[in-house]
Structure formats: structure tokens, C-alpha cells
N, C-alpha and C positions, 0 to 999 in steps of 0.2 A: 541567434542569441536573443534573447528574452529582453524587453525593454526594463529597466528598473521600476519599483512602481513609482517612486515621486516622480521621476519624467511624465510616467503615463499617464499621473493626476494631473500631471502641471496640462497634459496637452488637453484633460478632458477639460480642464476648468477655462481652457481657450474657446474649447468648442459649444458650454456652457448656452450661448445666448442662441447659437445656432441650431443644436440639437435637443429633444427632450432629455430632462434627467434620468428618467426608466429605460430611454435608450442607450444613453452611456453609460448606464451602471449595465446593462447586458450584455455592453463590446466589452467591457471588462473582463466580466465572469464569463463568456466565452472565451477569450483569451486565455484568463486563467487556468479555465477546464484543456485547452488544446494542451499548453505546454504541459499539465499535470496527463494528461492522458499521453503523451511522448515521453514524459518520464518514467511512469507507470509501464507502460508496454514494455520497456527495453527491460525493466526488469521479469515483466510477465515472461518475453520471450525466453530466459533464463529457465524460467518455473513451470514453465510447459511444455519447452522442448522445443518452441515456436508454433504450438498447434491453438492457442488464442490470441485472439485480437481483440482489445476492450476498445469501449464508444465510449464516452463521456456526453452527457448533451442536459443543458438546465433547461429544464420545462416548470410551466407555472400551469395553475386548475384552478378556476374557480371555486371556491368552496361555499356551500348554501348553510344553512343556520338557520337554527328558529329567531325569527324577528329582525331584529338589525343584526346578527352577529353572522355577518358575510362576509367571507375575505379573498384573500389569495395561496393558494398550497403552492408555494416555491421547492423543486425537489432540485437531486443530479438522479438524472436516469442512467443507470448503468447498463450495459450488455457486452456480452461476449458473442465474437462468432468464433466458432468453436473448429476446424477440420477435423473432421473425421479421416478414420484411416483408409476406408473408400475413396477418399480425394473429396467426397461432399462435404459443403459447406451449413452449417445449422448456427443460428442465432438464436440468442437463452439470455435470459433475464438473468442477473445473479441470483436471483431466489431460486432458478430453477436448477443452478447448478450442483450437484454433490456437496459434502460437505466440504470434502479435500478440497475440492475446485476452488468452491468460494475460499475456502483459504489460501491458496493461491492467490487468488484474485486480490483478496485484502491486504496480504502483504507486500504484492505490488504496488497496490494502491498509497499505503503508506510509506513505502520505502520513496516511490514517487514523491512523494507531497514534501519528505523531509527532503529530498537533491533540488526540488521548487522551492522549497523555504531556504535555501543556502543557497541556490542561486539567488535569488531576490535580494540576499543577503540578509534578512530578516533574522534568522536561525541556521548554527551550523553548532557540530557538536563531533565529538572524535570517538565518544563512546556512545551503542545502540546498546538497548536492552531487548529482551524477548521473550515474553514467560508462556512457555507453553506452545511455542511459535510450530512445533511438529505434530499439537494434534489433529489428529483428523485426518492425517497423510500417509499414504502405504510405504514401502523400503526407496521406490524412485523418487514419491514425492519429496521425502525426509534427505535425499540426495542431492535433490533437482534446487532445494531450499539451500543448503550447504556450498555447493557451485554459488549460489547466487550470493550469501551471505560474503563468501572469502574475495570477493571481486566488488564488496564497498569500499568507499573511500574513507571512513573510519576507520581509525585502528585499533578500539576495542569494542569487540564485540562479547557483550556477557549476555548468553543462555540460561534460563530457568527448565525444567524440566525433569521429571520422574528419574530416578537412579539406574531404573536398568533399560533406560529405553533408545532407540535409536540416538539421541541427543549423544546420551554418556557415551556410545561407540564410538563419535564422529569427530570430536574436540580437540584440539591442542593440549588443554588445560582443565583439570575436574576439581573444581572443589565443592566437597558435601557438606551440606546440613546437615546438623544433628537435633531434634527438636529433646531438650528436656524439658523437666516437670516445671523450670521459672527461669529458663533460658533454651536457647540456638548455640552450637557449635559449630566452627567453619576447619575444614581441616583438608589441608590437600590431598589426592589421590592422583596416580598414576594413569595416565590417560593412554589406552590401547593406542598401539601403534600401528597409523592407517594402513601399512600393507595388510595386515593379516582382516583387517574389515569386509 
């Protein structure tokens, strides 16, 4: 169970005289980054079938500059180790992932951040949005998304996306847009019934 943060400030602000301040802003944001990379996974594993594993880890760079404009480049580093279906293991930057991948990856990553911000208690919310949430994904990924989606703990989830695309096959409920010339129209449609999918 995740410590709340005002405990965790309260306990940093004990430790305050004892430890540098750069050092306990770092136990923090590691912290932060484990449980978001534990949240984030479980829904990875969802979205992959279980064949990625993401790293989370904050790194800092010097950064050089003409004259005095030197600083520090604070990032999160991400990676994937990836299983292949030979049983090897390969580690990939997200940039070096496919598109589909990293979207994967992203919507983990976010779905994560939002079950860390409701734990924390920070933010919680009963409806998700998603516009576009299946591009870049072939018939499993668009599937493997959908598993994942019907297994949040919201209970509304409203999809944006293209009329005639995986999205509009896979839904409970379809309501279309209609763009006219000085207005939008909302109008329900019938939404295919998932056996025949």
C-alpha cells in the first residue's frame, strides 16, 4: 500500500535537517515512479499479452550552454524489455518501439498514473475519455485494448474514434456525430452484437 503523500512530506520534513534536500526530493520521485511503473505494468500486461515489462527510472544530465546558461536535464527514462517469441529477452527504448507498441505503452502508462492519482487520493473520476485511443493498433491490439478497457474501475468509458473502425465494432453503445454546415449532431445507433464480431 502506497504511503499517502502528506505522511511522506510530513516524514520528509523530519528528515529535513538530516538529509540533503535533492536527496529527498529523489526518494520521493523514485517512489513515485515504482508504484506508477506497478500500476502501469498490470495494465501493460493486459495490452501485451504479458510479453512487456516497463522500467521507469529518473535520471538527470548536465546540460552545457553558451556562457552561464548551464543547467540540469531532469528526464523519466523509459524502457521496455520486450520477450520475444523465441523465449529471448530484448530491451528497447520507447522510441524504438513500433507505433502500436508505444501506444500500448502510453496507454499503460496513463491508465497507471490515473489508479496512482486515486490512490493517493489526489484525483478519481468514474468516467475515462479516449479519442483515437486504437490508432496505430492491428485487430489484436484493438482487442487486447478493449480486455483492458472493460476491467477499469470506472464505469463510464466514452470512445472517440472513426465510424467504421474497430472501435464502432467492439462497443456496447454508438452514438454518431454528424458534422453540419453551423452545427454537430448526436444520434444513437445500434451497436453490432459482440458474438458476430
Amino acid at each position: 500500500m502506497a504511503t499517502p503523500l502528506p505522511a511522506c512530506l510530513r516524514a520528509c520534513t523530519c528528515m529535513r535537517p538530516y538529509v540533503p534536500l535533492a536527496r529527498l526530493q529523489g526518494f520521493i520521485v523514485e517512489g513515485a515512479l515504482l508504484e506508477l511503473q506497478r500500476h502501469a505494468q498490470e495494465y501493460l500486461d493486459v495490452l501485451s499479452s504479458g510479453t512487456f515489462d516497463l522500467h521507469l527510472r529518473a535520471s538527470t544530465e548536465r546540460k552545457a550552454g553558451a556562457g552561464a546558461c548551464t543547467g540540469v536535464l531532469e528526464r523519466i527514462d523509459k524502457t521496455v524489455i520486450i520477450r520475444l517469441p523465441d523465449g529471448r529477452r530484448a530491451m528497447r527504448r520507447v522510441e524504438q518501439l513500433s507505433s502500436g507498441e508505444r501506444r500500448r505503452v502510453a496507454l499503460a502508462l496513463a491508465l497507471g498514473y490515473a489508479a496512482l492519482a486515486a490512490q493517493r487520493g489526489a484525483l478519481s473520476s468514474n468516467l475515462v475519455v479516449f479519442d483515437e485511443v486504437m490508432q496505430h493498433l492491428d485487430e489484436d491490439g484493438c482487442r487486447a485494448v478493449f480486455r483492458c478497457l472493460r476491467g477499469l474501475p470506472q464505469t463510464s468509458v466514452l470512445l472517440c474514434g472513426q465510424p467504421h473502425s474497430m472501435t464502432a465494432r467492439l462497443v456496447d453503445h454508438l452514438l454518431v456525430v454528424t458534422k453540419g454546415p453551423t452545427s454537430a449532431r448526436l444520434s444513437p445507433k445500434a451497436a453490432p452484437d459482440p458474438q458476430e464480431v
